[in-house]
C-alpha positions in Angstrom: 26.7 28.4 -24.0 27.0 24.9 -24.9 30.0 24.3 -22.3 26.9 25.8 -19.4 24.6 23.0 -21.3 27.2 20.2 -20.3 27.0 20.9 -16.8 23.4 20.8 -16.8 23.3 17.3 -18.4 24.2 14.0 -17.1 27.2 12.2 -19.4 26.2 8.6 -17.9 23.9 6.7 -15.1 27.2 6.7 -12.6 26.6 10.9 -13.0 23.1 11.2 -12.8 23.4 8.5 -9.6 26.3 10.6 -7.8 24.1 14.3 -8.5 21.4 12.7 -6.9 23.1 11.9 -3.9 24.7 15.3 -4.0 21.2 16.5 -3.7 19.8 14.2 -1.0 23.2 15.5 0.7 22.8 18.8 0.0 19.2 18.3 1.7 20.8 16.7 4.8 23.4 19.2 5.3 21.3 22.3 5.0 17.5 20.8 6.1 17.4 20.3 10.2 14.3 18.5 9.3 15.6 16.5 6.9 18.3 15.6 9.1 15.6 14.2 12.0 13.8 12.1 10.0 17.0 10.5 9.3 17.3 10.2 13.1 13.8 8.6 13.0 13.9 6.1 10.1 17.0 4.9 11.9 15.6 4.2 15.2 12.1 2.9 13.2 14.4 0.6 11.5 16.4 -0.9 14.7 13.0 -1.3 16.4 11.8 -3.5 12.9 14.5 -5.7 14.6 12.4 -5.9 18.1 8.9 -6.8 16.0 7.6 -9.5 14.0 6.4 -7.9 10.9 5.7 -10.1 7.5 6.4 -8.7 4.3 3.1 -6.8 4.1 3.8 -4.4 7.2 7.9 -4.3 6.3 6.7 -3.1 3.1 4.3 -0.4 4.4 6.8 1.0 6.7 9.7 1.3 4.8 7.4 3.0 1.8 5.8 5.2 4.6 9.2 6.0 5.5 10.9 7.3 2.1 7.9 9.0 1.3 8.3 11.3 4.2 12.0 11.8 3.1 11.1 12.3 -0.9 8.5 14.9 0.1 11.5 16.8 2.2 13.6 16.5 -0.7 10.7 18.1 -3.2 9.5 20.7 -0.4 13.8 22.1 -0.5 14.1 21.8 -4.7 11.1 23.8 -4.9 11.9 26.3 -1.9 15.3 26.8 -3.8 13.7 27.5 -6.9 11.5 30.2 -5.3 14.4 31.8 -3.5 16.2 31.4 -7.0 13.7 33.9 -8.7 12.7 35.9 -5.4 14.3 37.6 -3.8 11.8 39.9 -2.4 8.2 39.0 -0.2 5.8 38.1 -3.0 2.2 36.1 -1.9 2.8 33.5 -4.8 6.2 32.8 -3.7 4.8 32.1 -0.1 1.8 30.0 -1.7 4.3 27.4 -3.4 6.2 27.2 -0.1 3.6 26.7 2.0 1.9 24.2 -0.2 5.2 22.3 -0.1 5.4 21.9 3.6 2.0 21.1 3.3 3.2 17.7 1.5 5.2 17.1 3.9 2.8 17.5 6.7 0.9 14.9 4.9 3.4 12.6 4.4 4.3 12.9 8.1 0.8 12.3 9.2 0.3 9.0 6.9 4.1 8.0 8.3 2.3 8.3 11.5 -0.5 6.4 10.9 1.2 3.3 9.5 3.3 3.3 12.3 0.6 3.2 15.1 -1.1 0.3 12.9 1.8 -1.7 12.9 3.8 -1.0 16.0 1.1 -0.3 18.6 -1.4 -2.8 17.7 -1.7 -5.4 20.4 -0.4 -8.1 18.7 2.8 -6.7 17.9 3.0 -5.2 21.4 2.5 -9.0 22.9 5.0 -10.3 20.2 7.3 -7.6 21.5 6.9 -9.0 25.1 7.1 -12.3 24.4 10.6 -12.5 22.4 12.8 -9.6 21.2 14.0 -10.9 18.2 12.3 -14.6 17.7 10.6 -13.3 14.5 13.1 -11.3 12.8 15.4 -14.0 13.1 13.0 -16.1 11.2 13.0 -13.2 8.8 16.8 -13.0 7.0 15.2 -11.1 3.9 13.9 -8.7 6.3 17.3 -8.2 8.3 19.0 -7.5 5.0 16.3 -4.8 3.6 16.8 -3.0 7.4 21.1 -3.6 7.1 21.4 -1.9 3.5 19.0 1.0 4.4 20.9 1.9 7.9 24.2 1.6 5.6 22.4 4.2 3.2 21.4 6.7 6.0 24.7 6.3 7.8 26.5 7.3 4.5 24.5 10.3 4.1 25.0 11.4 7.4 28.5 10.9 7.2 28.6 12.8 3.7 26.3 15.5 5.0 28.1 16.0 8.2 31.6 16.5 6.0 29.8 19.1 3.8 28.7 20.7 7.0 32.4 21.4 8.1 33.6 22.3 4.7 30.7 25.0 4.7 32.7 26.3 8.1 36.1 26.4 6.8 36.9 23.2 8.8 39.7 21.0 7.1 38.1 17.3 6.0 40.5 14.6 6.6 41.3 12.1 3.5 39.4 9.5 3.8 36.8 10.3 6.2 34.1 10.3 3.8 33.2 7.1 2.9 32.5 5.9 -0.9 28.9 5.5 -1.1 28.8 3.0 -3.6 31.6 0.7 -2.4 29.7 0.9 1.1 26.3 -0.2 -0.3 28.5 -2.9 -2.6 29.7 -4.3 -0.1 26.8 -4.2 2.2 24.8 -6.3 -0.1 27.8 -9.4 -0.8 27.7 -9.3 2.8 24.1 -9.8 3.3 24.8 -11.8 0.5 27.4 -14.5 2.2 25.5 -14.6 5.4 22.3 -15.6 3.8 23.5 -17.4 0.8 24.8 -21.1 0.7 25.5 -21.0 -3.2 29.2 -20.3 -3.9 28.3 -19.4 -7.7 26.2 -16.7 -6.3 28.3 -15.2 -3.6 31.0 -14.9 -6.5 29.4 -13.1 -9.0 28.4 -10.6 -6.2 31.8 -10.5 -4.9 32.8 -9.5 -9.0 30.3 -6.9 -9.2 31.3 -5.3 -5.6 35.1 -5.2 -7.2 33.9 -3.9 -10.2 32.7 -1.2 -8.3 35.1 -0.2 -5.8 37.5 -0.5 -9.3 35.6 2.0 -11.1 35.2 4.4 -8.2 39.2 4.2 -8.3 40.2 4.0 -11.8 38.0 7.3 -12.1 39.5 9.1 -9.5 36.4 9.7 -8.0 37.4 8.1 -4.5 40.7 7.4 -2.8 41.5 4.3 -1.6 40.8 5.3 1.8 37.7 6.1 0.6 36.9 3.2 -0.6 38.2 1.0 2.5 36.2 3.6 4.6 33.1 2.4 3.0 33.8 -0.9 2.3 35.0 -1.5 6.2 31.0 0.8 7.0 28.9 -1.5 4.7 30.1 -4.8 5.9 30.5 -3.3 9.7 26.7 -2.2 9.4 25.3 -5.5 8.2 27.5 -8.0 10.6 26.2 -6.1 13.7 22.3 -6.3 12.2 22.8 -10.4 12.2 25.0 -10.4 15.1 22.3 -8.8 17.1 19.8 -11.2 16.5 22.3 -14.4 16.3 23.4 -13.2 20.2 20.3 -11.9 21.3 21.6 -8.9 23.1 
């Protein structure tokens, strides 16, 4: 009993953070829905890049945004819960489902909303004609925010995609699934070193991101091509953000 117990608890914060993403995987593997709002908030977030938006409307979006994906990820724990003690038609059981999508609908519709308000507005539509990226140039804090989260999704696809195969029998080479937390590491010190002029800074961030990639390591939890997979994915992600807007393509 008590050896069940442990595998329902979390030993430390790394545990609890890694069975979260195993959820928010597990959601992206089995959820087709899931999996195109993904799609979306990636394309929403490379056309943040073609806008001008201040901090107010960045803010709005990316908030609309994960609260369309958070209301996936409740509407799936509480379908498998209902599966979980159903396994037969019962009006209840369809109730709680149905009530479920209906959060996400919601959350959908309110996604929509803020999106018309900020992207389809004239002023943002003239700012859009004017100058690609004039604005977001201006904006380095912004760029950042829109780097780490297309780092996050492309991780989860990646992970998701892997799972995916495994479920068909398919054989997953070493190393193709990148380390989630050395990718995000190492995403920030590069957002980090572009923006930053302070040496102090950029060091204790490059500490930190080899403290990481260590641990992930030392605990077996990733191999090192692992690791370089999502080291090489974070910093890839983040340098093609800038170098979009530096070049102007």
């Amino acid at each position: 009993m008590k050896k069940d117990e442990k595998k329902l608890t979390n030993d430390n914060f790394i545990e609890a953070c890694n069975n979260a993403v195993n959820g928010i995987v597990y959601t992206a593997t089995t959820q087709r829905n899931f999996r195109i709002q993904l799609l979306l908030a990636v394309i929403i977030m490379i056309l943040c890049l073609f806008y001008g938006l201040d901090t107010t409307q960045f803010l709005c979006l990316v908030f609309a945004l994960f609260f369309v994906l958070f209301a996936e990820l409740v509407n799936t724990a509480i379908e498998t819960v209902v599966d979980l003690f159903v396994d037969v038609y019962h009006p209840k059981a369809k109730i709680a489902k149905d009530v479920a999508a209906g959060a996400v609908v919601l959350s959908a519709i309110n996604a929509l909303i803020v999106g018309y308000f900020i992207f389809f507005n004239t002023e943002n539509l003239s700012e859009l004609s004017q100058s690609v990226f004039n604005n977001m140039v201006k904006s380095p804090v912004h760029l950042a925010f829109v780097a780490i989260i297309l780092v996050i999704i492309a991780v989860v696809a990646i992970k998701a995609a892997c799972a995916k195969r495994k479920q068909r029998g398919e054989l997953v080479r070493d190393g193709f699934v990148p380390s989630g937390q050395s990718a995000l590491a190492f995403a920030v010190l590069t957002a980090i070193w572009i923006n930053s002029k302070d040496i102090l800074t950029f060091s204790l961030a490059l500490i930190l991101s080899l403290l990481i990639i260590g641990e992930r390591y030392h605990s077996n939890a990733r191999t090192k091509a692992e690791i370089a997979f999502g080291v090489g994915m974070g910093v890839l992600i983040v340098v093609m953000v800038y170098g979009l807007t530096i070049f102007k393509i």
